[in-house]
N, C-alpha and C positions, 0 to 999 in steps of 0.2 A: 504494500500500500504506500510507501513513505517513495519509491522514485517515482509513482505516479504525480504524487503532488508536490515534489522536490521542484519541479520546472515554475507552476504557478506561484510556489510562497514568494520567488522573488518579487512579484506585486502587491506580495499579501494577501494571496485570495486561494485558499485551498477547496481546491475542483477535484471532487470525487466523485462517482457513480452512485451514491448511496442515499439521496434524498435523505429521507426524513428517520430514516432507516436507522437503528439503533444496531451495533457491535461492539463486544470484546477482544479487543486487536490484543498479540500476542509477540514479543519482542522476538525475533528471529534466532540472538541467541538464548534466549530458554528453549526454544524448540528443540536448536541445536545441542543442547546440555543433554535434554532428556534423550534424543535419539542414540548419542556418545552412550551416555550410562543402557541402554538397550541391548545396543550392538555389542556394548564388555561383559554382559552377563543376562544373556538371553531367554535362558529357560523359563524362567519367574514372568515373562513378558508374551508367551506365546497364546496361542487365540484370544489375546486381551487386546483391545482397545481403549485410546485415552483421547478424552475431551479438550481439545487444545484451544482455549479461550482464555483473555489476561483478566485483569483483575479485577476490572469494572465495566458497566455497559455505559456505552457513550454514544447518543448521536453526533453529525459531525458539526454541530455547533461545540458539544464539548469537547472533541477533538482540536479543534481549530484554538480553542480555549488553553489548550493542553499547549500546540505549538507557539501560541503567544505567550506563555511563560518562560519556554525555552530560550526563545528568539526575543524577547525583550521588544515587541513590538507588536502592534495589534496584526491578526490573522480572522479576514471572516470567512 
């Protein structure tokens, strides 16, 4: 999600597909952590599946909310 809207925050306008739409975005490396720890000891992991969603649901008003903290600058 974040090189999609890497191009437009230079305006300050984060353009995403998701309308009104509410997610729980998930950092890439935790994804990565957990697939690491998978792959080193796999047995305990086999016909299991896991919910990969971060920590809060946010539509992309609170998102955008999120990158104007980062960036010190307003994002709508």
């Amino acid at each position: 999600m974040t090189w999609l809207a890497l191009g437009s925050l230079a305006d300050g306008e984060l353009r995403l597909p998701f309308g009104g739409h509410r997610l729980a975005p998930i950092a890439g490396h935790d994804v990565a952590e957990l697939c690491a720890k998978i792959l080193t000891d796999p047995a305990p992991h086999i016909s299991k599946s896991y919910a990969l969603t971060g920590p809060e649901l946010k539509d992309m008003h609170g998102i955008a909310e999120d990158f104007a903290a980062v960036l010190g600058r307003p994002v709508t």
